[in-house]
KESE-398777 format. One record per residue (C-alpha): residue in one letter; x, y, z. Coordinates in steps of 0.05 Angstrom, whole numbers, padded with zeros to 5 digits, always signed. Example, Ala and Ser with C-alpha at 12.3 -4.5 7.8 and 13.67 -1.06 7.14 Angstrom:
A+00246-00090+00156;S+00273-00021+00143;
***
This chain:
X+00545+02456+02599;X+00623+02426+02606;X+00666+02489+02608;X+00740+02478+02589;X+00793+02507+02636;X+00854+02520+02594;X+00916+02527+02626;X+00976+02570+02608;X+01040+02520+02606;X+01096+02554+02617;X+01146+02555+02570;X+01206+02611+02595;X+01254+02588+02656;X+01262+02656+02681;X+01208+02687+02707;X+01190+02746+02751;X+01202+02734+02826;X+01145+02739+02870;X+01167+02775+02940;X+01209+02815+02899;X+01243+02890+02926;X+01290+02919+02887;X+01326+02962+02939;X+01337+02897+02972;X+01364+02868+02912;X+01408+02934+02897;X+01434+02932+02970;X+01455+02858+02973;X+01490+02869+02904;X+01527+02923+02924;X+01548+02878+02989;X+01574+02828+02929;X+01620+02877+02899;X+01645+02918+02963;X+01712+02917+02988;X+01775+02861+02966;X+01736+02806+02923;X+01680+02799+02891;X+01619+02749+02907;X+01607+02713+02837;X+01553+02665+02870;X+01509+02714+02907;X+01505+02768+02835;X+01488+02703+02795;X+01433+02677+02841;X+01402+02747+02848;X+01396+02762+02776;X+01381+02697+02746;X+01321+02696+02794;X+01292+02758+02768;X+01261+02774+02707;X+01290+02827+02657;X+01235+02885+02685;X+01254+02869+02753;X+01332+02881+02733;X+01317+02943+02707;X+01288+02968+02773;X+01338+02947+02807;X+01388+02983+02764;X+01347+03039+02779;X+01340+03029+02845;X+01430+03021+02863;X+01432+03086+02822;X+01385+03123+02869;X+01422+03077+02934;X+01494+03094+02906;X+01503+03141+02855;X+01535+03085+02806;X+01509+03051+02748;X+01502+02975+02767;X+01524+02956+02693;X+01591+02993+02692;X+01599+02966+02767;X+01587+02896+02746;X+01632+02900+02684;X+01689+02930+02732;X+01681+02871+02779;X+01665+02809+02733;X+01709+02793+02673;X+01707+02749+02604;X+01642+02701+02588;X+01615+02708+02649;X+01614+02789+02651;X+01585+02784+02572;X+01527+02733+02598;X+01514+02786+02666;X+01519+02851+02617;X+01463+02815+02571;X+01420+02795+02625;X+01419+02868+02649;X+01402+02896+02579;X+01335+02895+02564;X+01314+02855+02510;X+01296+02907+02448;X+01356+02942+02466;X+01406+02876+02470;X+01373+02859+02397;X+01383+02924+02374;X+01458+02927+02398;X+01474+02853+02375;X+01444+02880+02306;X+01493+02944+02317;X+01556+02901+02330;X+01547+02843+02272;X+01545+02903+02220;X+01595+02956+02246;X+01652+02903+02273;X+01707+02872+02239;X+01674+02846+02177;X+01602+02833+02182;X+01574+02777+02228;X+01519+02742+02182;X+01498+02691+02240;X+01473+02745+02287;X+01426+02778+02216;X+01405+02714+02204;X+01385+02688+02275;X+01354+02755+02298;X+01317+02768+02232;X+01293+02701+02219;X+01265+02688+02288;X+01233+02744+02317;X+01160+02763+02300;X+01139+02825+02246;X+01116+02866+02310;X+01195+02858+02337;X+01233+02864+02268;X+01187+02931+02271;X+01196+02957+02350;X+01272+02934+02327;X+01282+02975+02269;X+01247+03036+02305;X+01287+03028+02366;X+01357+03027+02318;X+01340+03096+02290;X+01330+03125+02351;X+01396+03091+02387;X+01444+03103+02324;X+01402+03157+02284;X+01413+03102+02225;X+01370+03065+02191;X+01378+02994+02205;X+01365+02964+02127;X+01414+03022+02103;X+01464+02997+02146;X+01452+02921+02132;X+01447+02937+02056;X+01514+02972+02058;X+01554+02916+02093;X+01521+02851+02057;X+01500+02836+01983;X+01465+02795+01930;X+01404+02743+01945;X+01419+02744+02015;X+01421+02822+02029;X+01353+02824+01985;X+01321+02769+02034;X+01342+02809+02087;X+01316+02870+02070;X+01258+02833+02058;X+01250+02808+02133;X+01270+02875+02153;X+01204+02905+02123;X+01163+02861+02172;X+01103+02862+02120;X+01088+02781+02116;X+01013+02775+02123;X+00976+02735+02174;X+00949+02665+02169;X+00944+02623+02120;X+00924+02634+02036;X+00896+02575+02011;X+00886+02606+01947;X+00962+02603+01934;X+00994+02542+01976;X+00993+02492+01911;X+01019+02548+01865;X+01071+02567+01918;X+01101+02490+01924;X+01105+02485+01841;X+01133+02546+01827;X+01183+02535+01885;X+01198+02463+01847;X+01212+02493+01782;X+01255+02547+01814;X+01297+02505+01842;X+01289+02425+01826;X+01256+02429+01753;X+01307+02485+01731;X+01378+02480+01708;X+01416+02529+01757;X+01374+02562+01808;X+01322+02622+01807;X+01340+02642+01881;X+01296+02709+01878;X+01235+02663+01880;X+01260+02626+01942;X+01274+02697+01973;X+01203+02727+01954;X+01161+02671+01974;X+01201+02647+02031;X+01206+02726+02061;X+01128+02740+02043;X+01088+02684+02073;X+01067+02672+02149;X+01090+02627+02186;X+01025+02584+02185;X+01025+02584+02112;X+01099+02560+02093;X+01074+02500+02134;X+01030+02481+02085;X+01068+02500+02022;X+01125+02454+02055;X+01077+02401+02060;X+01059+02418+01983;X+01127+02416+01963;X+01140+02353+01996;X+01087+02313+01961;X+01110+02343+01897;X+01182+02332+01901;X+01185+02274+01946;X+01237+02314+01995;X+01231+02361+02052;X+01241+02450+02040;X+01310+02437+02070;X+01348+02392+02022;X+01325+02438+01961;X+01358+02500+01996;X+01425+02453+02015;X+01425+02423+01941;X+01405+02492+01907;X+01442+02552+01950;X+01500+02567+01992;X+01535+02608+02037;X+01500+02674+02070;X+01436+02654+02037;X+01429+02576+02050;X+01439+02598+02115;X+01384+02647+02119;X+01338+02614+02073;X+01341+02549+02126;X+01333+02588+02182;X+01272+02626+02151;X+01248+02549+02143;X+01259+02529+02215;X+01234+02587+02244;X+01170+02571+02200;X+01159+02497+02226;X+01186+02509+02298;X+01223+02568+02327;X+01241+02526+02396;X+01268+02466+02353;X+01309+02522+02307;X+01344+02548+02370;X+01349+02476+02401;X+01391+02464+02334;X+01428+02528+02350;X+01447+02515+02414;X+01470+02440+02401;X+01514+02467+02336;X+01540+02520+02376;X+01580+02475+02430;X+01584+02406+02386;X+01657+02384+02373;X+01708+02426+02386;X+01712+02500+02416;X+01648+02524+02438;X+01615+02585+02403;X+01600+02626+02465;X+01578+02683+02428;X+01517+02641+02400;X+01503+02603+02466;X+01504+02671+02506;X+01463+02706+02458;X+01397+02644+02452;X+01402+02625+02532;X+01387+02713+02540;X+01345+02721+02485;X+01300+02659+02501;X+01314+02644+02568;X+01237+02693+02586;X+01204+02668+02526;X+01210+02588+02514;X+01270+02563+02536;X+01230+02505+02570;X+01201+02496+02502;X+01279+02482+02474;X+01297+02451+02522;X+01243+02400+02509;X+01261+02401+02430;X+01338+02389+02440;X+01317+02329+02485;X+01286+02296+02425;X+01323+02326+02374;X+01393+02299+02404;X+01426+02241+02452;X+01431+02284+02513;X+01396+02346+02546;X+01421+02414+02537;X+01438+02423+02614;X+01484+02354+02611;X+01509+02393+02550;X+01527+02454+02573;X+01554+02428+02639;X+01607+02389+02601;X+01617+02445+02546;X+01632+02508+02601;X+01659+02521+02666;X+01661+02565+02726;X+01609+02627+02751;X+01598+02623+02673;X+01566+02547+02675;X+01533+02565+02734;X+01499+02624+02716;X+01486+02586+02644;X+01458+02526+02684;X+01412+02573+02730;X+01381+02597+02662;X+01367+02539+02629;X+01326+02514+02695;X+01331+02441+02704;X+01361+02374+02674;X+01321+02331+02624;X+01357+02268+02629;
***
């Protein structure tokens, strides 16, 4: 009998370090920021070599050392994009989504790219630990507050993705009858019947929009995408293409992201701060691999000639290697 030994690729850059003591990491950060000057390099090595659990013990663990909260220390020593990428890499993950969530609905006008990355991306089990872990930070409730601060198609899709309710695999039963009545709702129709984009699109797995995009391609003789650019707009083309991404390939829609995010002029450092945290323990090897493909240089060449500083270096230490 031939027994197959699967092995577990690795997909994250960060991962947890192995002879790891969090007093000795608390100490040696405290050494960073004591006295006249602060050492940038030594706080950016340390914590970009640790995984997100092992920050949090060793936020616990200067607290119990020196009375102080390493977060408020950090953000008194570091400043601008740098400080923002340290602050997010101390925060653990449910809680950064959650306050990202937070700030994109109660700033200065609503910040749809943060609803529609976060919502479209994660998994039903996160949207869920997400929307449980808002009530008990704000005492709101998350599709209240994103109801009252967006409208139309694209607040209804959202609320959609916000009930975390798409079944599991794949309904054969329904993947023809999903492609046609997709066609006539957008291709076969004059004007567009965008509530059947948003039901179908926010109520199928992942596994089975595969196959109703392969449906849809034979019948209409064009890819999900170029309905949704030719039939929608704004808030909800947005959304609706992300939800399509996410579907075929969640590293490739963030290796998209990331490229969009610095391509051209100005860099969107909000976006490339947010994806390198978020993804940077979960498959940021996987992206990295994507972007190669996807575009004429790797995303390390990229962000080395897009950012500069303790920022680029810290940035750099994430993403984990060159693909050139």
């Amino acid at each position: 009998m031939i027994s197959l030994i699967i092995r577990h690729i690795p997909i994250a850059t960060v991962k947890a370090s192995r002879n790891f003591n969090a007093t000795d990491d608390a100490e040696i950060l405290y050494k960073a920021m004591k006295g006249i000057g602060t050492d940038e390099e030594a706080i950016l090595q340390l914590l970009v070599a640790r995984s997100n659990a092992q920050r949090q013990q060793i936020k616990v663990a200067f607290k119990t050392l020196f009375g102080k909260d390493l977060v408020d220390r950090l953000k008194g020593e570091l400043g601008g994009k740098f400080e923002t990428l340290v602050v997010g890499l101390m925060t653990p993950p449910l809680a950064y989504d959650v306050s990202l969530l937070r700030n994109a609905i109660k700033g200065a006008g609503t910040d749809e790219k943060v609803l529609v990355e976060i919502l479209a991306s994660r998994t039903p089990e996160q949207v869920k630990d997400i929307v449980a872990a808002y009530r008990k930070e704000y005492d709101n409730d998350l599709e209240e507050d994103v109801s009252g601060d967006t409208s139309g198609h694209f607040k209804r899709l959202l609320v959609i993705l916000l009930q975390a309710n798409r079944p599991t695999g794949i309904q054969q039963a329904t993947i023809q009858a999903d492609a046609e009545v997709l066609f006539k709702a957008g291709e076969q129709k004059f004007g567009t019947d965008e509530q059947t984009f948003v039901t179908i699109l926010g109520n199928r797995s992942a596994e089975h929009l595969r196959k109703v995009f392969d449906a849809y391609m034979k019948l209409a003789g064009y890819e999900m995408e170029e309905s949704i650019k030719r039939e929608t707009s704004g808030g909800l083309e947005d959304l609706l293409l992300a939800v399509v991404k996410c579907a075929r390939s969640v590293p490739t829609y963030f290796a998209e992201t990331l490229y969009y995010a610095m391509k051209g002029a100005g860099t969107d450092d909000n976006t490339l701060i947010r994806v390198m945290v978020t993804r940077s323990e979960v498959d940021l090897l996987e992206i990295r691999t994507e972007f190669r493909k996807l575009f004429a240089c790797s995303l390390f060449s990229m962000i080395k000639g897009d950012t500069g500083g303790d920022y680029r270096k810290a940035l750099l230490l994430l993403c984990g290697g060159d693909d050139e």
